[in-house]
N, C-alpha and C positions, 0 to 999 in steps of 0.2 A: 504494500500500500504506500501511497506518498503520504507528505506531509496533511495533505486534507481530508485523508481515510479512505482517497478513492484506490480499488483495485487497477494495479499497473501488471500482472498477471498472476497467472495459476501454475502453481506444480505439486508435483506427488509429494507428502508431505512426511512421507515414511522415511525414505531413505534420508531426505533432508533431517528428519529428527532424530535420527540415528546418526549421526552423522554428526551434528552440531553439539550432542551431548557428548561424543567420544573428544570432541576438539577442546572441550570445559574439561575437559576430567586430565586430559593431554600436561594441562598447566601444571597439575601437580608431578606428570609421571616426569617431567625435564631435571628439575632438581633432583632428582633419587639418587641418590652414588653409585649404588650397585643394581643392578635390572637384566638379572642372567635368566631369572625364569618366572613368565608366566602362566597362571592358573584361571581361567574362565571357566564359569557353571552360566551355562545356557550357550545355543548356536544359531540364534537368530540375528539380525541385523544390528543390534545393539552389541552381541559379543562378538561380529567381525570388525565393527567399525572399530570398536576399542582397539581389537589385537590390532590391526592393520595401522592404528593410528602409532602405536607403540612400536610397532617393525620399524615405522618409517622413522620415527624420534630416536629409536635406542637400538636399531637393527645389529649394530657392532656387537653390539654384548648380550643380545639374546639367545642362547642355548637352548632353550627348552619352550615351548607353549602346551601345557595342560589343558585337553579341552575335559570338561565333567559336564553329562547331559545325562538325562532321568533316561534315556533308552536309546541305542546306535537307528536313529530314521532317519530317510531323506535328505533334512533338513542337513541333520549333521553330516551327514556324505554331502552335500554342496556345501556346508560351510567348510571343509576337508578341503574340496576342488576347488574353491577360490581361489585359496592359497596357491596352492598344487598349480594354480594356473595361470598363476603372474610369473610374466615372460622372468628368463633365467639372468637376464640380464639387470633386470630390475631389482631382483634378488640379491644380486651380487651386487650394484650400487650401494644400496640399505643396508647390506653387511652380514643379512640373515640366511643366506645358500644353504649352509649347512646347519640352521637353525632345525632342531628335528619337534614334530607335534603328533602327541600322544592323546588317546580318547579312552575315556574311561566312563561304565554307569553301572548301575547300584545289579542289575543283573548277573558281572562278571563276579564270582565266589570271593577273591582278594580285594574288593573293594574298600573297604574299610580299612584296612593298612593302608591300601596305596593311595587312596583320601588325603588319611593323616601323614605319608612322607611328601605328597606331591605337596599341598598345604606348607609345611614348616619348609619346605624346599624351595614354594616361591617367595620373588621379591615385590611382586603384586597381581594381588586376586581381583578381580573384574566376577560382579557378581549382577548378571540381566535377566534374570527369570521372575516372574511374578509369584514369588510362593508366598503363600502363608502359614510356615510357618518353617525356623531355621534350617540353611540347608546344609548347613554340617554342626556335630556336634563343637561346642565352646572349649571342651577340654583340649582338644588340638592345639591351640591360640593361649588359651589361658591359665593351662600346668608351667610347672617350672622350665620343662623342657621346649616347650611352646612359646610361654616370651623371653627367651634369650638373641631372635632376629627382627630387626624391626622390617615393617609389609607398609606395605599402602595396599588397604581394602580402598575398593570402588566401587558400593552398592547403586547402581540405578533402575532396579527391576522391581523394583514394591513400589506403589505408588498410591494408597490406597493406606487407610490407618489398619485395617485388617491381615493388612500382608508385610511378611517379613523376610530378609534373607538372612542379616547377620545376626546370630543368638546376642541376648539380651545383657550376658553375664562378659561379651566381648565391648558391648556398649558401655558396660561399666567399668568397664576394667581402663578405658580410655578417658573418660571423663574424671576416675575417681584421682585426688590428690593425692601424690605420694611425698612422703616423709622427704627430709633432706639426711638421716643418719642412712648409715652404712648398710647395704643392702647383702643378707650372706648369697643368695642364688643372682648371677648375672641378670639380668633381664635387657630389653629396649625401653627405651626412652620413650615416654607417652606425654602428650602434648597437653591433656586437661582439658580438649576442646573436640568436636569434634565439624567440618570443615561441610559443610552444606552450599544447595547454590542459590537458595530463601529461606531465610529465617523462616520466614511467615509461610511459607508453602511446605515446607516441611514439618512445623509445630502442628500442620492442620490435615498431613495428607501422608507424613511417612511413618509406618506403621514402628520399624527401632526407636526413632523418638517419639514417638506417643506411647507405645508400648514400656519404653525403657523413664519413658518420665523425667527426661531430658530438661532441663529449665534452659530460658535462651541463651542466659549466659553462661552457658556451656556450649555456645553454637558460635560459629565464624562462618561470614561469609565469603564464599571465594571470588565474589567480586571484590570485597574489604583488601582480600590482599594484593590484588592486581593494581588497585585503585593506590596504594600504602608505596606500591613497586614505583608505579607515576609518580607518585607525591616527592617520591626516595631522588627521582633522578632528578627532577627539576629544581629539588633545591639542594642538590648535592654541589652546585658549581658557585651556590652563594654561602660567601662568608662570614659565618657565626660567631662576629664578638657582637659586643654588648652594644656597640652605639650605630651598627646596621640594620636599615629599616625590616629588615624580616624578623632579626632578633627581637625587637620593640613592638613587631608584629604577635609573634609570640608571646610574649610576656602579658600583653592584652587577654591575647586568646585567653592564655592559660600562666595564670602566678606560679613564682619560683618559691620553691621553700628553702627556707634556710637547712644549712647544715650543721653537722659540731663543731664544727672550724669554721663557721660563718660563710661560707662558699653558701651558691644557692643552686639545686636541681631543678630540673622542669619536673612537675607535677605529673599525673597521667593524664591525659589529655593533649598534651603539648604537642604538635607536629614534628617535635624535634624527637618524641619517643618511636615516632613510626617510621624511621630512616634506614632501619638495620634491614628490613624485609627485601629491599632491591641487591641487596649484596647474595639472595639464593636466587632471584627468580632472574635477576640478569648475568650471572657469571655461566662462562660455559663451562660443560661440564666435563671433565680434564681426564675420566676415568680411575683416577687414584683413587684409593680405598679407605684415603683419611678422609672425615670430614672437617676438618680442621684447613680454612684458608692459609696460605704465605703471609696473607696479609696482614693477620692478627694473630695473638698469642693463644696457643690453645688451653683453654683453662675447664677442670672438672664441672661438672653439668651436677646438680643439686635437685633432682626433685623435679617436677613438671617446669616448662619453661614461661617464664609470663609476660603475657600478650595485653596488649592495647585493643580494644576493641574501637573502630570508627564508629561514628554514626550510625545508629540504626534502621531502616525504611521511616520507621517512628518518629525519629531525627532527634531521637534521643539517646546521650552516653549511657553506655552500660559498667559499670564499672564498679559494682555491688562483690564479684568474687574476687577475694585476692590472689587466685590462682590465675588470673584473666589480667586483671587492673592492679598489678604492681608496679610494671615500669616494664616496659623492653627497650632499651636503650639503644639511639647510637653509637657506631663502632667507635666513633670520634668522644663518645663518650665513656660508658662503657662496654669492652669489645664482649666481655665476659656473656651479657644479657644477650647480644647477636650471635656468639656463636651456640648459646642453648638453641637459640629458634632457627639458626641454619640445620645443627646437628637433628632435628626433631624432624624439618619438613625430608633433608636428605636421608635422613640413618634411621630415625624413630617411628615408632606406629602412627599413621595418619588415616585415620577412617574419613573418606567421603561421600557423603549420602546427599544424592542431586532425585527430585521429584519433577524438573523438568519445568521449562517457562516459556511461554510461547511469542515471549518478545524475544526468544532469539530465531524459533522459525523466521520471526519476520526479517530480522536482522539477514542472518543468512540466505535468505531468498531472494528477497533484494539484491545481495550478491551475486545471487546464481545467476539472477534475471539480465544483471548489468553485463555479467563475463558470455552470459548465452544472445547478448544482442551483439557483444564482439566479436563473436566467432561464427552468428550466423545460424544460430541452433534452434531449433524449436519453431513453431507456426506463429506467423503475427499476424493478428486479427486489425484488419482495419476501420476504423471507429468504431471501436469495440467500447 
């Protein structure tokens, strides 16, 4: 539609939505440090788009793709030959030739083993089925042996407050705050949040956060941090002393408190707290195994990391949990608070549960419509 809500055209809305959700969920898979193997349960349009958006982002270091579907049909024999069917050369650009994909479902007698070693074996699960009710058991993910690797889950197949994909007790285990002493079993780092792509669509339509009794400020949006990433670069190139008009800008925004040496920090709220976020989503990613930048000192990680929350649809701060609204500081401030939140999106458990919004069809269709009048595609209706 244009600006005036009139229709400028029509297209199939399936593949586009499919499509446009794997490209949201994409943001998170760039920053991941390690991404050798992954796990999809479902083979329809939403689990090819994922995998395929992922060959083409992380094709170098994918090894392995897990498909898990309720029974070997059709579906999953074409979603097999997709693959199987992008030219060799292609493959070999992306880096994934000899990436090899396994199929697995609940009929084959070793299912359940190879569930739970495919599971702790990948580096991100893609979860597009509409079930109602968990499609693997939590103990997997949430015994000792289970979180010792951090995953990026990428639930988009429930959509409905009655259906669920991720059990309830893995819901928890990501939101709940952990201690800052000494922990005797290893585990991954868990963020205190869990990363949605509407507050409000999902408090009202995804069944792990209604079911799991999520409150919002245990929720980020992943437009917040896209938006945090922009914010990061554009005032990365001005200079923050005291008597430059963005600093004085600041200070309006949001008052400094004093400290026990008299120095003063920004408060949470400040724009200066939300600078560290563009140092994951804009560095490329180098393939090393540390998540620890050149650029700053690597310093031990304490407990859940804590985040700023922007704005909410509401247009109000949320800044009620202290596991949320402590400070995440710049690296020019402190680098300690940027590398928990680098470490957490790259290394640590990041649950994403997207319910889908149809201002991105539009967004993305739009596009379609504009590159398919470039190239001459599609039928054009005159005075239509």
């Amino acid at each position: 539609m244009d600006q005036t809500g009139q229709p400028f055209g029509f297209l199939n809305a399936t593949e586009t939505t499919a499509f446009r959700t794997a490209l949201a969920s994409s943001l998170l898979i760039t920053p991941r440090t390690k991404v050798k193997t992954l796990t999809v349960y479902g083979a329809g349009k939403q689990a090819f788009w994922h995998v395929r958006l992922a060959l083409i982002l992380r094709g170098h270091t994918i090894k392995t793709v897990n498909v898990i579907n309720r029974s070997f049909t059709d579906r999953t024999r074409a979603f097999l030959k997709s693959f199987l069917h992008i030219p060799d050369h292609v493959k070999e650009r992306e880096g994934w030739a000899s990436a090899k994909f396994t199929i697995l479902s609940p009929a084959y007698g070793e299912f359940a083993r190879l569930e739970k070693d495919y599971l702790r074996a990948s580096d991100i699960i893609f979860l597009t089925t509409p079930s109602t009710t968990p499609v693997f058991n939590h103990q997997i993910l949430t015994n000792t042996e289970g979180r010792k690797k951090g995953r990026l889950i990428v639930a988009i197949g429930s959509y409905k407050p009655h259906m669920i994909e991720i059990p309830l007790e893995v819901m928890a285990q990501a939101v709940k705050v952990h201690g800052s002493g000494h922990h005797f079993h290893k585990h991954a780092q868990e963020g205190g949040v869990i990363v949605v792509d509407t507050i409000d669509g999902c408090k009202e339509e995804a069944g792990e956060i209604i079911q799991s009794n999520i409150s919002a400020k245990n929720l980020v949006e992943l437009g917040e941090l896209v938006m945090l990433s922009h914010e990061s670069d554009s005032s990365s190139a001005i200079d923050d002393t005291d008597d430059s008009p963005r600093e004085s800008l600041d200070a309006l925004r949001s008052p400094r408190s004093p400290t026990a040496d008299g120095a003063s920090t920004p408060t949470p709220g400040s724009p200066l707290l939300t600078r560290s976020i563009a140092n994951v989503f804009r560095d490329e990613h180098t393939g090393s195994t540390s998540p620890s930048s050149s650029r700053s000192p690597s310093r031990k990680s304490s407990g859940s990391f804590s985040f700023i929350k922007s704005k909410s649809r509401s247009g109000s701060m949320n800044s009620s949990n202290p596991s949320i609204a402590t400070g995440m500081l710049g690296r020019d401030i402190l680098g300690e608070k940027d590398d928990d939140m680098s470490r957490w999106l790259r290394n640590g458990n990041v649950i994403y549960k997207s319910v889908g919004m149809g201002l991105m069809d539009l967004v993305v269709g739009t596009e379609l419509v504009r590159l398919a009048r470039e190239k001459g595609v599609g039928v054009n209706v005159e005075g239509f």
